[in-house]
N, C-alpha and C positions, 0 to 999 in steps of 0.2 A: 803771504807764503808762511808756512809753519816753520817757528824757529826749535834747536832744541836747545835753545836755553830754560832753563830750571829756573824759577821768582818762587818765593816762599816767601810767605805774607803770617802775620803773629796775629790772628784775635782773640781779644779778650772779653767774658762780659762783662758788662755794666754792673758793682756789687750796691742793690739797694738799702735801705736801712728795713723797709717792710717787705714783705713776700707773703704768696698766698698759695698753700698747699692745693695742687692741682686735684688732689683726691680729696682731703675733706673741706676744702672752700676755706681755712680759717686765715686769717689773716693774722700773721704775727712776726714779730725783730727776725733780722736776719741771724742765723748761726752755721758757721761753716763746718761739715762734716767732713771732706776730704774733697780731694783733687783730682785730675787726670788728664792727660794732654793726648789728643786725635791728629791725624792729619787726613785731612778732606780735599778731595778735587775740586777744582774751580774752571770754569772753562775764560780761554781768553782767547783775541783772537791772532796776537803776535807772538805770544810765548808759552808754553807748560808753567802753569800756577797751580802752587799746591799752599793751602791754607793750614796754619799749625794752630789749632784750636783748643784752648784754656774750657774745662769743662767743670765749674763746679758744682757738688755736691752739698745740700742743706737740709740741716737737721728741722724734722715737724718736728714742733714744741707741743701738741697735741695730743696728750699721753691715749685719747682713743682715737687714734687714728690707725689704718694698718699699715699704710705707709709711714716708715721708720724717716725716709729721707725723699729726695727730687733734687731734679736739677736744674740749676738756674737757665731760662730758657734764654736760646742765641737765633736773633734773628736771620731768618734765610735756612738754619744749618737745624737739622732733625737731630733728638738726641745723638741714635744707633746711628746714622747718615755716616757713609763714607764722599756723598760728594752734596753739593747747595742743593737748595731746591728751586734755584735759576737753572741748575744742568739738567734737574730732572723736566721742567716745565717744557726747554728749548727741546729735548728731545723727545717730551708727548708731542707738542706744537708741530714738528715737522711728521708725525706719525697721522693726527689727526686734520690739522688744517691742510699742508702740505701733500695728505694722502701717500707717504713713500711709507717703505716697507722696513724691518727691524733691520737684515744689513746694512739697509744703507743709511741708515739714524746713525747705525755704527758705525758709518766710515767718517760719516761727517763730523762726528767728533771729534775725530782723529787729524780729520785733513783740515776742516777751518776751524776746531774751536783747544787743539791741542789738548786736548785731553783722552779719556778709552772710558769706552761702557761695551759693554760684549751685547751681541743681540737678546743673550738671555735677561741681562740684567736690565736693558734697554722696555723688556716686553715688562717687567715686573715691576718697575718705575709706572709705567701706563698702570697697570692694576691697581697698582698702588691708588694712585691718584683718583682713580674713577674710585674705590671704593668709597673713600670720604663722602662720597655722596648718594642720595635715597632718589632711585628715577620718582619717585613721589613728590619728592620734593622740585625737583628742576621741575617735574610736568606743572606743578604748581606757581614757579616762577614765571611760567610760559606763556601764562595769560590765556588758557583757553578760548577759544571764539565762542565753540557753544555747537559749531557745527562739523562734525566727525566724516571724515573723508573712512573708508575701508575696503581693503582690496588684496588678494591672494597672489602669492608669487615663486616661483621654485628657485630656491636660492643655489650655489656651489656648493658642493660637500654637501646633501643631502638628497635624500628620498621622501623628505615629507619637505609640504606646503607651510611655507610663513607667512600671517597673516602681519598687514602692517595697517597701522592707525596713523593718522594723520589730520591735522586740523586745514579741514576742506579752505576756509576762506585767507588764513595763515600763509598756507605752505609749507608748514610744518611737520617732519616727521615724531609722532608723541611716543609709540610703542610699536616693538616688532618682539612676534613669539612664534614659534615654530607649532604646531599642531600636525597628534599622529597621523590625523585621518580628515578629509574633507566631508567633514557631515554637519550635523545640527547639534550634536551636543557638545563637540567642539568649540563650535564657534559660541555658542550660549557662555562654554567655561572660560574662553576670550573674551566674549563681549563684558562679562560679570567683574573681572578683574580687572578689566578699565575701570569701571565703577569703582570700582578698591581702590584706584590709583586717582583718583578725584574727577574724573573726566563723567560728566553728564549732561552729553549731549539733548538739545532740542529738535536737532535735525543730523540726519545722518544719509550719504552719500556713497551709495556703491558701486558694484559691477551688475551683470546681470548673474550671478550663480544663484540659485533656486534658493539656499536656506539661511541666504541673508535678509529676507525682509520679517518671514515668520519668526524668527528668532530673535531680530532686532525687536519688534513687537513683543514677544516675550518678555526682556530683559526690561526693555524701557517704551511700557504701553503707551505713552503718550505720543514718540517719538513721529515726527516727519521724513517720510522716506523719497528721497530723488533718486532714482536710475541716473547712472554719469550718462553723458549725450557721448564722451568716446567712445564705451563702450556700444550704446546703441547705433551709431555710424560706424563702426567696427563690424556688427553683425549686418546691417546692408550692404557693407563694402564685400564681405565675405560672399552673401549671395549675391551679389550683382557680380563678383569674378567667377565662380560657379556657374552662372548665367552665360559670359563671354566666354566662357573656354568650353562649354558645353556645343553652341552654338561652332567657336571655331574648330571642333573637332569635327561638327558638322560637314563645313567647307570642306576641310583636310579629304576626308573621305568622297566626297563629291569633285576631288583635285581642281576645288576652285584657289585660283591666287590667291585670293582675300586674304585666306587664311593664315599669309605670310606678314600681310599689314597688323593684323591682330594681333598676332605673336609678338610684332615688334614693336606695335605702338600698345600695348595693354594696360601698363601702369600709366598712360599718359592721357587714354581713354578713360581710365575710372578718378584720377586723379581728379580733386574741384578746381572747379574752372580759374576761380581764383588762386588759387595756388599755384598756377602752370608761370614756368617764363616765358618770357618772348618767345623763344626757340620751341619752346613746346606747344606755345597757340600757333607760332607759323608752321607747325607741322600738323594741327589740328584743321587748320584751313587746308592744307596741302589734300590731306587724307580723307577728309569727309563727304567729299561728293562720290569716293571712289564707296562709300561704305553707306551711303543713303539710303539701301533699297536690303539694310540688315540690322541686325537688333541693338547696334551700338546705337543711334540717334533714341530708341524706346528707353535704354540704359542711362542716360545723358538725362531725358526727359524725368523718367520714374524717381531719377535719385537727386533733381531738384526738388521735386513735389514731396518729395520725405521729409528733405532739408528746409523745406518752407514751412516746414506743420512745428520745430522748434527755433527756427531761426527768425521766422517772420510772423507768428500768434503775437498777442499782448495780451491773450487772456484764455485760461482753460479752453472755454465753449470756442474761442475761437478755432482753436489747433482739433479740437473736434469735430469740428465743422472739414476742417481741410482734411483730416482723417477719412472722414465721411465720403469726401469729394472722391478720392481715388476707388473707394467701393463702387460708389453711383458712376465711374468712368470706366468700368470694370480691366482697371491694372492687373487686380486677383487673376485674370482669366487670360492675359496673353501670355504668361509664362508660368511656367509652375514657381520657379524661383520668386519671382514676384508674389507668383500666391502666398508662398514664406513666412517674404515679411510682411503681408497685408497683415496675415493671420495672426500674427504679433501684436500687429498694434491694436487691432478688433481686441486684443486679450486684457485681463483686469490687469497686467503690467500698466498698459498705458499711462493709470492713475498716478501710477510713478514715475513716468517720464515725464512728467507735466507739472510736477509740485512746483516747481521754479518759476511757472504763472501765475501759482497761488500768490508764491510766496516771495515776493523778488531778492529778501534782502537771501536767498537761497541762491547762489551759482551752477548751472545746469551742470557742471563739471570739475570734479574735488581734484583735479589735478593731479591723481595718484601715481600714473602711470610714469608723470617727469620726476615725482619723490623715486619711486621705484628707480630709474634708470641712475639716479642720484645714488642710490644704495647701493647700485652694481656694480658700480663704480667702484666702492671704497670695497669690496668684494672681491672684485677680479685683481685687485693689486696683491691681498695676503690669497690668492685661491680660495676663497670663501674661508667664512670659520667654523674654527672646528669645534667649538663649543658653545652652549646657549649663554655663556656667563661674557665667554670673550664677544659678542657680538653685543651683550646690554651694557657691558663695559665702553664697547668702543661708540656705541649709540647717546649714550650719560654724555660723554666729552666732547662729541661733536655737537651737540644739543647747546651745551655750556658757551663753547668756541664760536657758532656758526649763528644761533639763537638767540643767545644772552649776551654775545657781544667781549665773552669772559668773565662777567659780574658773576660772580659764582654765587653760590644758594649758599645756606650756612650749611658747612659738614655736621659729619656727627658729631664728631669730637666737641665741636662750639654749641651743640647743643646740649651734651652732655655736660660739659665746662657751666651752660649756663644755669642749668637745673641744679648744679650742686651749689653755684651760690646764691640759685632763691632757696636752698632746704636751708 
Protein backbone atom coordinates (compact mmCIF):
# COMPACT_ATOMS: atom_id res chain seq x y z
CA UNK A 1 0.00 0.00 0.00
CA UNK A 2 1.26 3.46 -0.77
CA UNK A 3 2.67 5.29 2.03
CA UNK A 4 2.91 9.20 2.01
CA UNK A 5 5.87 9.35 3.55
CA UNK A 6 8.60 11.52 1.85
CA UNK A 7 12.71 9.63 1.75
CA UNK A 8 15.09 11.96 0.09
CA UNK A 9 18.07 10.26 -0.77
CA UNK A 10 21.71 12.66 -1.50
CA UNK A 11 23.79 11.39 -4.85
CA UNK A 12 26.74 12.25 -5.62
CA UNK A 13 29.21 11.58 -8.50
CA UNK A 14 32.20 9.77 -8.52
CA UNK A 15 34.97 12.89 -9.16
CA UNK A 16 37.78 11.12 -11.55
CA UNK A 17 41.15 12.33 -11.88
CA UNK A 18 40.85 11.77 -16.09
CA UNK A 19 37.59 12.57 -18.11
CA UNK A 20 36.78 12.55 -21.79
CA UNK A 21 35.13 15.45 -23.44
CA UNK A 22 31.86 13.82 -24.79
CA UNK A 23 32.03 16.23 -28.01
CA UNK A 24 35.68 16.17 -28.95
CA UNK A 25 36.81 12.73 -27.58
CA UNK A 26 40.02 14.19 -25.66
CA UNK A 27 40.96 12.85 -22.77
CA UNK A 28 42.25 15.20 -20.14
CA UNK A 29 42.77 16.16 -15.86
CA UNK A 30 39.77 16.71 -14.38
CA UNK A 31 38.76 20.61 -13.73
CA UNK A 32 35.72 21.89 -11.99
CA UNK A 33 33.66 24.50 -13.61
CA UNK A 34 30.81 24.93 -11.36
CA UNK A 35 27.94 23.15 -9.67
CA UNK A 36 24.25 22.56 -9.33
CA UNK A 37 21.96 20.46 -7.31
CA UNK A 38 18.42 18.78 -9.08
CA UNK A 39 15.87 16.79 -7.48
CA UNK A 40 14.78 13.77 -9.48
CA UNK A 41 11.92 11.21 -8.85
CA UNK A 42 12.52 7.82 -8.13
CA UNK A 43 9.95 5.18 -8.01
CA UNK A 44 9.60 2.99 -4.83
CA UNK A 45 7.27 0.78 -3.91
CA UNK A 46 6.61 1.62 -0.07
CA UNK A 47 7.29 5.15 0.10
CA UNK A 48 7.63 8.70 -2.15
CA UNK A 49 11.46 8.91 -2.92
CA UNK A 50 12.83 11.96 -4.28
CA UNK A 51 16.67 11.91 -5.15
CA UNK A 52 18.71 15.12 -4.45
CA UNK A 53 21.23 15.02 -7.03
CA UNK A 54 24.94 16.72 -7.14
CA UNK A 55 25.38 17.80 -10.84
CA UNK A 56 28.90 18.79 -11.77
CA UNK A 57 30.07 20.88 -14.34
CA UNK A 58 33.78 20.46 -16.17
CA UNK A 59 35.89 22.57 -17.88
CA UNK A 60 37.35 21.17 -21.75
CA UNK A 61 40.88 21.86 -21.56
CA UNK A 62 40.77 21.69 -25.32
CA UNK A 63 41.01 25.30 -26.50
CA UNK A 64 39.43 23.89 -30.12
CA UNK A 65 36.91 22.40 -28.92
CA UNK A 66 33.22 24.17 -29.10
CA UNK A 67 32.08 22.86 -26.09
CA UNK A 68 33.39 25.19 -23.35
CA UNK A 69 32.26 22.49 -20.55
CA UNK A 70 30.09 18.93 -19.84
CA UNK A 71 28.90 17.25 -17.21
CA UNK A 72 30.07 14.65 -15.16
CA UNK A 73 27.84 11.74 -16.21
CA UNK A 74 25.50 10.06 -13.21
CA UNK A 75 24.51 6.61 -13.78
CA UNK A 76 20.72 5.77 -14.18
CA UNK A 77 19.87 9.85 -14.16
CA UNK A 78 19.94 11.83 -17.80
CA UNK A 79 21.50 15.12 -17.49
CA UNK A 80 17.92 17.42 -18.19
CA UNK A 81 15.95 14.18 -16.38
CA UNK A 82 13.57 15.18 -13.91
CA UNK A 83 13.13 11.49 -12.83
CA UNK A 84 15.72 7.78 -13.35
CA UNK A 85 15.72 6.05 -16.25
CA UNK A 86 14.53 2.92 -14.08
CA UNK A 87 11.02 5.13 -14.00
CA UNK A 88 11.32 5.85 -17.55
CA UNK A 89 12.07 2.00 -18.65
CA UNK A 90 9.17 0.58 -16.01
CA UNK A 91 6.74 2.79 -17.49
CA UNK A 92 7.62 1.98 -21.52
CA UNK A 93 7.67 -1.78 -20.22
CA UNK A 94 4.19 -1.67 -19.10
CA UNK A 95 3.08 0.29 -22.30
CA UNK A 96 4.82 -2.07 -24.63
CA UNK A 97 5.17 -5.55 -22.97
CA UNK A 98 2.19 -5.13 -20.81
CA UNK A 99 0.24 -3.56 -23.79
CA UNK A 100 -1.93 -0.98 -21.36
CA UNK A 101 -2.50 2.34 -22.23
CA UNK A 102 -0.77 6.02 -21.14
CA UNK A 103 -3.58 6.47 -18.25
CA UNK A 104 -3.20 3.77 -16.92
CA UNK A 105 1.02 3.74 -16.94
CA UNK A 106 -0.17 6.94 -15.18
CA UNK A 107 -2.04 5.70 -12.37
CA UNK A 108 0.26 3.02 -11.79
CA UNK A 109 2.78 5.10 -10.87
CA UNK A 110 0.97 6.59 -8.61
CA UNK A 111 -0.66 3.64 -6.94
CA UNK A 112 2.34 1.05 -6.74
CA UNK A 113 5.38 2.82 -7.49
CA UNK A 114 4.68 6.29 -5.52
CA UNK A 115 5.55 8.38 -7.63
CA UNK A 116 3.51 10.91 -10.94
CA UNK A 117 4.19 11.03 -14.59
CA UNK A 118 0.96 12.65 -16.39
CA UNK A 119 0.04 10.52 -19.56
CA UNK A 120 1.65 13.29 -21.61
CA UNK A 121 4.82 13.05 -20.13
CA UNK A 122 4.46 9.07 -19.84
CA UNK A 123 3.87 9.13 -23.97
CA UNK A 124 7.26 11.26 -24.44
CA UNK A 125 9.37 9.06 -22.20
CA UNK A 126 8.17 6.06 -24.84
CA UNK A 127 9.56 8.54 -27.69
CA UNK A 128 12.05 9.34 -26.12
CA UNK A 129 13.33 5.84 -25.89
CA UNK A 130 12.41 4.45 -29.23
CA UNK A 131 14.18 7.22 -30.89
CA UNK A 132 17.79 6.15 -29.57
CA UNK A 133 17.26 3.69 -31.87
CA UNK A 134 17.55 3.22 -36.19
CA UNK A 135 14.67 0.29 -37.19
CA UNK A 136 17.87 -0.40 -39.37
CA UNK A 137 19.57 -1.38 -36.94
CA UNK A 138 17.21 -3.73 -34.68
CA UNK A 139 16.13 -5.07 -38.17
CA UNK A 140 19.79 -6.06 -38.39
CA UNK A 141 20.15 -7.37 -34.89
CA UNK A 142 17.20 -9.65 -35.75
CA UNK A 143 18.82 -12.07 -37.71
CA UNK A 144 16.92 -12.11 -40.78
CA UNK A 145 16.05 -15.73 -42.17
CA UNK A 146 16.18 -14.75 -45.69
CA UNK A 147 12.55 -15.56 -46.27
CA UNK A 148 10.11 -12.51 -46.20
CA UNK A 149 6.42 -13.16 -45.11
CA UNK A 150 4.13 -9.95 -46.81
CA UNK A 151 0.69 -9.17 -46.56
CA UNK A 152 -1.96 -6.13 -46.48
CA UNK A 153 -4.23 -5.03 -43.81
CA UNK A 154 -6.75 -2.02 -42.82
CA UNK A 155 -5.52 -0.86 -39.57
CA UNK A 156 -7.81 1.70 -36.94
CA UNK A 157 -7.54 5.34 -37.71
CA UNK A 158 -7.27 4.91 -41.32
CA UNK A 159 -8.36 4.89 -44.97
CA UNK A 160 -5.45 3.58 -46.45
CA UNK A 161 -3.93 -0.16 -46.38
CA UNK A 162 -0.65 -1.05 -44.34
CA UNK A 163 1.46 -3.26 -45.75
CA UNK A 164 3.33 -5.38 -43.07
CA UNK A 165 6.76 -7.49 -43.50
CA UNK A 166 7.53 -10.16 -41.69
CA UNK A 167 10.20 -12.88 -41.40
CA UNK A 168 7.98 -15.95 -42.83
CA UNK A 169 10.20 -18.76 -40.88
CA UNK A 170 10.85 -16.35 -37.66
CA UNK A 171 7.73 -15.03 -36.80
CA UNK A 172 8.76 -11.95 -36.76
CA UNK A 173 7.13 -8.75 -37.46
CA UNK A 174 10.40 -6.66 -39.33
CA UNK A 175 8.38 -3.38 -40.89
CA UNK A 176 4.87 -2.00 -41.14
CA UNK A 177 4.18 1.28 -43.64
CA UNK A 178 0.98 2.59 -44.55
CA UNK A 179 0.55 3.05 -48.39
CA UNK A 180 -1.88 5.64 -50.18
CA UNK A 181 -3.11 3.38 -52.79
CA UNK A 182 -3.31 -0.52 -53.40
CA UNK A 183 -1.38 -0.71 -56.71
CA UNK A 184 2.08 -1.71 -58.06
CA UNK A 185 4.02 1.29 -57.72
CA UNK A 186 3.20 1.24 -54.10
CA UNK A 187 4.14 -1.70 -53.32
CA UNK A 188 7.53 -1.69 -55.56
CA UNK A 189 8.26 1.80 -53.25
CA UNK A 190 7.69 -0.72 -50.17
CA UNK A 191 9.25 -3.51 -51.32
CA UNK A 192 12.61 -1.01 -52.35
CA UNK A 193 12.80 0.28 -48.97
CA UNK A 194 12.97 -2.96 -47.21
CA UNK A 195 16.10 -3.27 -49.30
CA UNK A 196 17.19 0.06 -47.71
CA UNK A 197 16.60 -1.25 -44.48
CA UNK A 198 18.97 -4.45 -45.09
CA UNK A 199 16.33 -7.02 -45.66
CA UNK A 200 17.16 -9.38 -49.02
CA UNK A 201 15.08 -11.87 -49.23
CA UNK A 202 15.56 -15.26 -51.26
CA UNK A 203 12.15 -16.12 -50.95
CA UNK A 204 9.14 -14.35 -50.42
CA UNK A 205 5.69 -15.34 -49.17
CA UNK A 206 2.39 -13.76 -49.84
CA UNK A 207 -1.46 -13.38 -50.16
CA UNK A 208 -3.01 -13.79 -53.34
CA UNK A 209 -3.35 -9.82 -54.30
CA UNK A 210 -2.51 -9.65 -58.15
CA UNK A 211 0.62 -7.01 -57.88
CA UNK A 212 2.69 -8.84 -55.36
CA UNK A 213 4.32 -11.43 -57.40
CA UNK A 214 5.17 -9.03 -60.59
CA UNK A 215 6.51 -6.47 -58.48
CA UNK A 216 8.42 -8.77 -56.14
CA UNK A 217 10.13 -9.99 -59.51
CA UNK A 218 10.82 -6.46 -60.31
CA UNK A 219 12.50 -5.45 -57.15
CA UNK A 220 14.34 -8.78 -56.55
CA UNK A 221 14.57 -10.89 -60.01
CA UNK A 222 15.79 -13.71 -58.57
CA UNK A 223 13.28 -14.00 -55.83
CA UNK A 224 11.21 -17.28 -55.01
CA UNK A 225 7.72 -16.81 -54.73
CA UNK A 226 5.02 -19.09 -52.39
CA UNK A 227 1.22 -18.19 -52.40
CA UNK A 228 0.43 -18.75 -48.30
CA UNK A 229 -1.85 -22.07 -48.37
CA UNK A 230 -4.15 -19.68 -45.76
CA UNK A 231 -4.95 -17.68 -48.12
CA UNK A 232 -5.46 -20.20 -50.79
CA UNK A 233 -7.90 -22.32 -48.31
CA UNK A 234 -9.49 -19.09 -47.67
CA UNK A 235 -10.54 -18.61 -51.26
CA UNK A 236 -12.06 -22.38 -51.39
CA UNK A 237 -13.63 -21.94 -48.17
CA UNK A 238 -15.23 -18.83 -49.68
CA UNK A 239 -16.57 -20.66 -52.75
CA UNK A 240 -17.52 -23.69 -51.19
CA UNK A 241 -19.88 -21.31 -48.56
CA UNK A 242 -21.11 -19.53 -51.84
CA UNK A 243 -21.86 -23.07 -53.02
CA UNK A 244 -23.95 -24.06 -49.71
CA UNK A 245 -25.93 -21.11 -49.41
CA UNK A 246 -26.66 -20.94 -52.94
CA UNK A 247 -27.80 -24.42 -52.90
CA UNK A 248 -29.72 -23.76 -49.41
CA UNK A 249 -31.52 -21.02 -50.79
CA UNK A 250 -32.56 -23.40 -53.15
CA UNK A 251 -34.32 -25.76 -50.58
CA UNK A 252 -35.68 -22.44 -48.71
CA UNK A 253 -37.60 -21.63 -51.93
CA UNK A 254 -38.73 -25.33 -52.60
CA UNK A 255 -39.97 -25.17 -48.61
CA UNK A 256 -37.86 -28.07 -48.27
CA UNK A 257 -36.71 -28.59 -44.38
CA UNK A 258 -33.25 -29.17 -45.16
CA UNK A 259 -32.70 -25.97 -45.42
CA UNK A 260 -33.02 -25.31 -41.82
CA UNK A 261 -30.22 -28.09 -41.08
CA UNK A 262 -27.87 -26.12 -43.39
CA UNK A 263 -28.45 -22.84 -41.85
CA UNK A 264 -27.55 -24.45 -38.57
CA UNK A 265 -25.07 -26.81 -39.15
CA UNK A 266 -23.01 -24.54 -42.02
CA UNK A 267 -19.76 -23.69 -40.29
CA UNK A 268 -19.60 -27.20 -38.94
CA UNK A 269 -20.21 -28.58 -42.52
CA UNK A 270 -17.40 -26.65 -44.04
CA UNK A 271 -15.27 -26.76 -40.96
CA UNK A 272 -12.06 -29.62 -41.59
CA UNK A 273 -12.81 -32.64 -40.29
CA UNK A 274 -10.03 -32.53 -38.27
CA UNK A 275 -10.77 -29.57 -36.52
CA UNK A 276 -14.40 -30.50 -35.37
CA UNK A 277 -14.95 -31.82 -31.55
CA UNK A 278 -16.61 -34.45 -30.45
CA UNK A 279 -19.87 -32.66 -30.24
CA UNK A 280 -19.37 -31.50 -33.76
CA UNK A 281 -18.53 -34.98 -35.37
CA UNK A 282 -21.71 -36.37 -33.28
CA UNK A 283 -23.63 -33.96 -34.96
CA UNK A 284 -22.07 -34.65 -38.21
CA UNK A 285 -23.14 -38.47 -37.89
CA UNK A 286 -26.56 -37.16 -36.65
CA UNK A 287 -27.13 -34.98 -39.86
CA UNK A 288 -25.64 -36.65 -42.78
CA UNK A 289 -27.92 -39.27 -43.82
CA UNK A 290 -30.59 -36.54 -43.64
CA UNK A 291 -28.37 -34.55 -46.27
CA UNK A 292 -27.01 -37.53 -48.58
CA UNK A 293 -29.15 -37.06 -51.54
CA UNK A 294 -27.60 -32.87 -51.68
CA UNK A 295 -24.55 -31.01 -52.34
CA UNK A 296 -23.06 -31.07 -48.86
CA UNK A 297 -21.45 -34.85 -49.21
CA UNK A 298 -19.79 -33.34 -53.17
CA UNK A 299 -18.54 -30.25 -50.70
CA UNK A 300 -17.01 -32.58 -47.94
CA UNK A 301 -15.51 -34.61 -50.95
CA UNK A 302 -14.19 -31.54 -53.39
CA UNK A 303 -12.59 -29.76 -50.54
CA UNK A 304 -10.65 -32.89 -49.44
CA UNK A 305 -9.18 -33.44 -52.93
CA UNK A 306 -8.08 -29.59 -52.82
CA UNK A 307 -6.45 -30.24 -49.50
CA UNK A 308 -4.68 -33.33 -50.71
CA UNK A 309 -2.96 -31.61 -53.89
CA UNK A 310 -0.87 -29.47 -50.81
CA UNK A 311 -1.08 -31.48 -47.92
CA UNK A 312 -0.34 -34.83 -49.17
CA UNK A 313 2.15 -34.19 -52.68
CA UNK A 314 5.95 -34.53 -51.81
CA UNK A 315 6.67 -33.29 -54.98
CA UNK A 316 5.55 -30.60 -57.65
CA UNK A 317 4.56 -33.28 -60.54
CA UNK A 318 3.01 -34.93 -57.79
CA UNK A 319 0.39 -32.23 -56.74
CA UNK A 320 -0.06 -31.83 -60.58
CA UNK A 321 -0.98 -34.92 -61.07
CA UNK A 322 -3.88 -34.66 -58.34
CA UNK A 323 -4.58 -31.11 -59.86
CA UNK A 324 -5.02 -33.05 -63.04
CA UNK A 325 -7.11 -35.65 -61.40
CA UNK A 326 -10.14 -33.50 -60.52
CA UNK A 327 -10.30 -31.99 -64.24
CA UNK A 328 -10.20 -35.75 -65.78
CA UNK A 329 -13.09 -36.41 -62.78
CA UNK A 330 -14.89 -33.45 -64.05
CA UNK A 331 -15.36 -31.41 -60.41
CA UNK A 332 -15.29 -28.15 -63.05
CA UNK A 333 -18.67 -29.31 -64.32
CA UNK A 334 -20.90 -30.09 -61.17
CA UNK A 335 -20.99 -26.74 -60.00
CA UNK A 336 -20.12 -23.45 -61.19
CA UNK A 337 -18.47 -22.67 -57.93
CA UNK A 338 -16.35 -25.58 -58.32
CA UNK A 339 -15.66 -24.65 -61.75
CA UNK A 340 -13.99 -21.46 -59.64
CA UNK A 341 -11.67 -22.83 -58.06
CA UNK A 342 -10.76 -25.63 -60.67
CA UNK A 343 -10.14 -22.55 -62.96
CA UNK A 344 -7.55 -21.26 -60.30
CA UNK A 345 -5.54 -23.95 -60.07
CA UNK A 346 -5.53 -24.67 -64.08
CA UNK A 347 -3.94 -20.82 -63.72
CA UNK A 348 -0.03 -20.01 -63.90
CA UNK A 349 -0.72 -19.16 -59.98
CA UNK A 350 -0.32 -22.67 -59.30
CA UNK A 351 3.45 -22.44 -59.96
CA UNK A 352 3.24 -20.54 -56.79
CA UNK A 353 1.27 -22.51 -54.80
CA UNK A 354 3.69 -25.15 -55.15
CA UNK A 355 7.30 -23.72 -54.53
CA UNK A 356 7.23 -25.31 -51.00
CA UNK A 357 7.70 -28.87 -52.97
CA UNK A 358 10.43 -27.33 -54.71
CA UNK A 359 11.73 -26.01 -52.01
CA UNK A 360 11.19 -27.61 -48.53
CA UNK A 361 13.34 -25.48 -46.40
CA UNK A 362 10.17 -22.84 -47.72
CA UNK A 363 6.83 -23.15 -45.35
CA UNK A 364 3.75 -23.22 -47.33
CA UNK A 365 2.46 -20.59 -45.00
CA UNK A 366 4.38 -17.11 -43.54
CA UNK A 367 2.00 -16.95 -40.78
CA UNK A 368 1.07 -13.44 -41.45
CA UNK A 369 -2.28 -13.43 -40.54
CA UNK A 370 -1.49 -14.55 -36.56
CA UNK A 371 1.49 -11.50 -36.65
CA UNK A 372 -1.44 -9.45 -37.99
CA UNK A 373 -3.92 -10.34 -35.23
CA UNK A 374 -0.72 -9.82 -32.96
CA UNK A 375 -0.63 -6.07 -34.15
CA UNK A 376 -4.38 -5.54 -33.47
CA UNK A 377 -4.00 -6.20 -30.68
CA UNK A 378 -1.66 -3.52 -29.48
CA UNK A 379 -3.92 -1.31 -31.81
CA UNK A 380 -7.41 -1.64 -30.43
CA UNK A 381 -5.84 -0.89 -26.89
CA UNK A 382 -4.57 2.99 -27.99
CA UNK A 383 -7.58 3.08 -30.89
CA UNK A 384 -5.24 2.70 -33.53
CA UNK A 385 -2.47 5.31 -34.19
CA UNK A 386 -2.57 8.30 -35.11
CA UNK A 387 0.61 8.82 -36.61
CA UNK A 388 3.19 6.93 -38.89
CA UNK A 389 6.02 7.97 -36.46
CA UNK A 390 3.93 6.68 -33.28
CA UNK A 391 3.34 3.26 -34.78
CA UNK A 392 7.40 2.86 -36.01
CA UNK A 393 8.03 4.02 -32.53
CA UNK A 394 5.87 1.71 -30.80
CA UNK A 395 6.96 -1.35 -33.54
CA UNK A 396 11.31 -0.47 -32.64
CA UNK A 397 10.19 -1.28 -28.73
CA UNK A 398 8.28 -4.04 -29.07
CA UNK A 399 10.86 -5.59 -31.59
CA UNK A 400 13.63 -4.85 -28.75
CA UNK A 401 11.22 -6.23 -25.82
CA UNK A 402 9.51 -9.21 -27.59
CA UNK A 403 12.63 -10.22 -30.21
CA UNK A 404 15.85 -9.35 -28.66
CA UNK A 405 14.91 -10.25 -25.40
CA UNK A 406 15.82 -6.38 -24.29
CA UNK A 407 19.52 -6.65 -25.49
CA UNK A 408 19.35 -3.49 -27.03
CA UNK A 409 21.22 -2.66 -30.48
CA UNK A 410 23.78 0.17 -29.94
CA UNK A 411 21.86 3.76 -30.06
CA UNK A 412 22.80 6.57 -31.70
CA UNK A 413 24.21 8.38 -29.31
CA UNK A 414 27.03 5.21 -28.84
CA UNK A 415 27.53 5.34 -32.12
CA UNK A 416 28.27 8.74 -32.48
CA UNK A 417 30.29 8.57 -28.94
CA UNK A 418 32.27 5.96 -30.83
CA UNK A 419 33.22 7.55 -34.06
CA UNK A 420 34.47 10.57 -32.19
CA UNK A 421 36.95 8.63 -30.53
CA UNK A 422 38.16 6.66 -33.48
CA UNK A 423 38.68 10.56 -35.24
Amino acid sequence: MASNEIKIKVIRPRIPKMVICPSCGQKQPFRKKGEYWKTVKEIHSEHTLLLNVQMVNVKCLNLNCPRKSFTLPIPEIARYARCTNKMKVEATAGIIQDNSTLPRISERLGRSYNTTGSKSTVDRWKHAQADRYDIKDIISALGFSGILGLDEYMPRRSDNYDLIATDALWGRILYIESIPKRSHEHVEVYLRKLETLGLHPWAIIFDLWKPFPGTAKKVFPDILIQYDYFHIMKVLHWHLRNALAEYRKGLKECNDSRHKLLWKYKWVILKNAEDRTDKERQRMKEIMPFLMETIVPDILEFKEWVRDIFLSSSTKSAALARRNMLITQGWDLKNPHFEKVVKYLRSYAFNYMTTFLEHPEIPRSGNSENLISVWRQMEAVRFGFRTNKGRLDHLKLYQIAKYLGGKLPKTRESLQSSHVSMT
